[in-house]
C-alpha positions in Angstrom: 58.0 -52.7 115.1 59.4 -50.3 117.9 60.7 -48.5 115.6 57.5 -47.8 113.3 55.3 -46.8 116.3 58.3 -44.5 117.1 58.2 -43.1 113.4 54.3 -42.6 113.8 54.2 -40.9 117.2 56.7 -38.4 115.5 54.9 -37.9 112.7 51.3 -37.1 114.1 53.2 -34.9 117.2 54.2 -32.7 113.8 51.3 -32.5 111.9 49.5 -31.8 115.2 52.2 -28.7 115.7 51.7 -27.6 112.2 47.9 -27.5 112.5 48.5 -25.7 115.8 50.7 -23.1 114.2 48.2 -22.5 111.3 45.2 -22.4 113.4 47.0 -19.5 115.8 48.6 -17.8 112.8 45.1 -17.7 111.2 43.7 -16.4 114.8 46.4 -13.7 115.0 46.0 -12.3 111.5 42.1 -12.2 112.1 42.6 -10.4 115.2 44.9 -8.1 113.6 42.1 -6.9 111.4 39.4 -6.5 113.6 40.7 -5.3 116.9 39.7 -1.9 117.8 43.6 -1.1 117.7 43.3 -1.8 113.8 41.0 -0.9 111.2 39.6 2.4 110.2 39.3 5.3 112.9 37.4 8.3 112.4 35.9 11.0 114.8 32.7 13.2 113.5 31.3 16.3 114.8 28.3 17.9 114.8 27.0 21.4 116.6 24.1 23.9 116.3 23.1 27.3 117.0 20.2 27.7 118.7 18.4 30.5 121.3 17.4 29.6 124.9 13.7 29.0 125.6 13.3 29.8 129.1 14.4 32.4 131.7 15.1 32.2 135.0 16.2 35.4 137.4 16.6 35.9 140.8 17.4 38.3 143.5 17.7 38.6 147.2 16.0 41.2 149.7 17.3 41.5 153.9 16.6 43.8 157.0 17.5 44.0 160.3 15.5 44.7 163.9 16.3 44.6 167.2 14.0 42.2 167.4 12.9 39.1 164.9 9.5 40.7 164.9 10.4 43.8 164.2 13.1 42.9 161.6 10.0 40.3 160.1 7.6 42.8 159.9 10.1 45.1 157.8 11.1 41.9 155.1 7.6 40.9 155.2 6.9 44.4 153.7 9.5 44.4 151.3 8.1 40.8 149.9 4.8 42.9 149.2 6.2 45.3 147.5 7.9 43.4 145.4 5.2 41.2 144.5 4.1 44.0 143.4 6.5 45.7 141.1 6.9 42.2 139.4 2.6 41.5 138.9 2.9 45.5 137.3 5.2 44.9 134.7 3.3 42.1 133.8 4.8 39.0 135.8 2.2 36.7 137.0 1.8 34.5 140.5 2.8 31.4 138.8 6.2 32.6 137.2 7.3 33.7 141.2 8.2 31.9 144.0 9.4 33.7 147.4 11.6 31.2 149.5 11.2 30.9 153.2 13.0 33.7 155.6 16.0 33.2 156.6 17.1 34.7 160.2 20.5 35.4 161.9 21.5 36.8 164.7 23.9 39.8 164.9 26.8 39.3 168.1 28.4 42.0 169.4 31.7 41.9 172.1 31.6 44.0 175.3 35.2 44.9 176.5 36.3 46.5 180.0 39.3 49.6 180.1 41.9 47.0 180.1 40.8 46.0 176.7 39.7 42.3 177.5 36.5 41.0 176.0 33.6 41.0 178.7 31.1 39.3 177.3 29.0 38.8 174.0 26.2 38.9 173.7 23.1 39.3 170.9 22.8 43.2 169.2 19.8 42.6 166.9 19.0 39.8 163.9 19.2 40.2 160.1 16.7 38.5 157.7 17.1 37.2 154.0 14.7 36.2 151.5 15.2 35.4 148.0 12.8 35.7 144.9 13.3 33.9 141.7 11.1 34.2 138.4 11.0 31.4 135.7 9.4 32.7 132.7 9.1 31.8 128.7 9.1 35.2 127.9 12.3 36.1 128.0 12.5 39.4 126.5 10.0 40.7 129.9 12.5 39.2 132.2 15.4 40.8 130.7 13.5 44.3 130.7 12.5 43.8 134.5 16.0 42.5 135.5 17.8 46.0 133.8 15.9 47.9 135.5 14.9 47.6 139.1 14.9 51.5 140.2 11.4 51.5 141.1 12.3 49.2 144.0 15.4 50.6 145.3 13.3 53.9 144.7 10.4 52.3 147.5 13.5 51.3 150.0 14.1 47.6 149.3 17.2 46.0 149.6 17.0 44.6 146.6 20.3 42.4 145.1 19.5 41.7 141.3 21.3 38.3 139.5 22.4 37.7 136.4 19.8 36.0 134.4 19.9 32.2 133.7 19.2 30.3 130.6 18.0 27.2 129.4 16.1 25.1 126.8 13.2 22.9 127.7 14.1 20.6 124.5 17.5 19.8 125.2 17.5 16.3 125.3 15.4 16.4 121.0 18.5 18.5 120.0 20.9 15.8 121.5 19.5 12.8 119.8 19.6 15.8 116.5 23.7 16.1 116.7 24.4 12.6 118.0 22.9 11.2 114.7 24.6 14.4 112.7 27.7 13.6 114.8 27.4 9.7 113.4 27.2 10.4 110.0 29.7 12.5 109.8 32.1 10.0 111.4 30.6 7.3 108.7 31.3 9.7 105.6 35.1 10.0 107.0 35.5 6.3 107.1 33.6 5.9 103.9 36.4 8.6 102.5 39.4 7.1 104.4 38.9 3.8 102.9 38.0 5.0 99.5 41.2 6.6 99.3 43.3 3.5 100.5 41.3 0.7 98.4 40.2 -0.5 101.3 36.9 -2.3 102.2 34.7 -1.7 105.1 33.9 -4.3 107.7 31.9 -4.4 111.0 31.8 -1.4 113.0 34.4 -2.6 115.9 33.7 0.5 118.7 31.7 3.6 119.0 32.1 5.9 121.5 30.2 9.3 122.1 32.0 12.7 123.3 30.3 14.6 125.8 28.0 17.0 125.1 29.1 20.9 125.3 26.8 23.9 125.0 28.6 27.7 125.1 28.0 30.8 124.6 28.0 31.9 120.4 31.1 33.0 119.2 32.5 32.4 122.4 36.1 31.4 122.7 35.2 29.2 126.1 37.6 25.9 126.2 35.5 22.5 126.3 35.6 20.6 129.7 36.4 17.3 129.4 33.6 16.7 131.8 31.3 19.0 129.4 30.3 22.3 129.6 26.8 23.8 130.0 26.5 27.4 129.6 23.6 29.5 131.7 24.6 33.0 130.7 24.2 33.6 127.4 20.8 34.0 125.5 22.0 32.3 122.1 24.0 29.4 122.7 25.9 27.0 120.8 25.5 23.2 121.2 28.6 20.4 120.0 29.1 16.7 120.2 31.4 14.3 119.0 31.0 10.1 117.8 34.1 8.2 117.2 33.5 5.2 115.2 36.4 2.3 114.8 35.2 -0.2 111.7 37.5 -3.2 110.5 38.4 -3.2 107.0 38.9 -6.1 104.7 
């Protein structure tokens, strides 16, 4: 009787092995086929041309005085006469804004025969003031920007900036490439699997790329960080989707 139990014990201890066995083969073979490291892989791309929207330039003015009311009175002069160059070639109050002065003050060393430093002590101040102009009519900013002799002409000290520029419907043209970007991935798995008799599954992972925007016909590298171009006028926009489907 011993014996039998014995017999019985052994056999369920083996079927209960087997039906381990099976059920973790079955697990590993299913995981095979629809981990992300398996499957079909495919990364689409998507990019468009497009011209910038919005302009915005900017430039700098200074003086100096003996005196911060002397050296004010000169800058505040200079701000008038450039608020008015800008409102004659057609730039209006709202598309300007002057920033708040900014004053230092100028040190100068006073040193005995011997050559050692005396004292120091305060020669005069210089002031700064920046203008910037953000306009949608681009082609009157770049005009005004080229060509700022009238100021210089009137005795401002006037440093010009390159030109910035953006577009107000950025975030429109992402969603645009992102679902471009997606189909193209698709088609590519569609293709992939086509050619390989295979048959597509659930969609496993999907990542996005970041999104890059240069210069057109530029030959700038992509950052892995992304890339946002200011300088150029007409731009070009790229993103990438990778999509990871199991296949069956």
């Amino acid at each position: 009787m011993k014996e039998y139990k014995g017999i019985v014990i052994a056999l369920i201890a083996g079927i209960c092995a087997i039906v381990c066995t099976t059920v973790f083969t079955g697990n590993l073979v299913s995981y095979k086929k629809t981990s992300g490291s398996g499957g079909l892989t495919a990364t689409g791309s998507a990019n468009c041309d497009f011209e910038a929207d919005l302009i915005v330039w900017r430039g700098s003015f200074s003086r100096e005085g003996s005196t911060t009311q002397e050296a004010y009175r000169s800058i505040k002069k200079d701000a008038e006469l450039i608020q008015k160059y800008l409102l004659d070639n057609g730039v209006s109050e709202e598309e300007m804004v002057f920033s708040s002065v900014t004053i230092s003050e100028r040190w100068e060393s006073e040193y005995n025969e011997n050559g050692d430093r005396i004292r120091d002590y305060i020669d005069g101040y210089n002031l700064y003031q920046n203008v910037s102009i953000t306009s949608a009519d681009i082609d009157k900013i770049e005009n005004i920007s080229r060509d700022i002799s009238g100021l210089i002409e009137s005795g401002v000290q006037f440093a010009s900036e390159e030109p910035e520029y953006y577009y107000t419907k950025l975030d429109e043209l992402k969603l645009q490439l992102i679902e471009e970007a997606t189909q193209n991935a698709k088609d590519r798995i569609d293709l992939m699997a086509s050619g390989t008799g295979s048959v597509i599954g659930e969609l496993l992972n999907a990542n996005l790329g970041v999104f890059q925007i240069t210069a057109q016909n530029s030959n700038t590298e992509y950052s892995y960080g992304g890339y946002f171009d200011t300088s150029s006028r007409h731009k070009t926009a790229s993103i990438t989707v990778k999509l990871n489907y199991a296949v069956n």
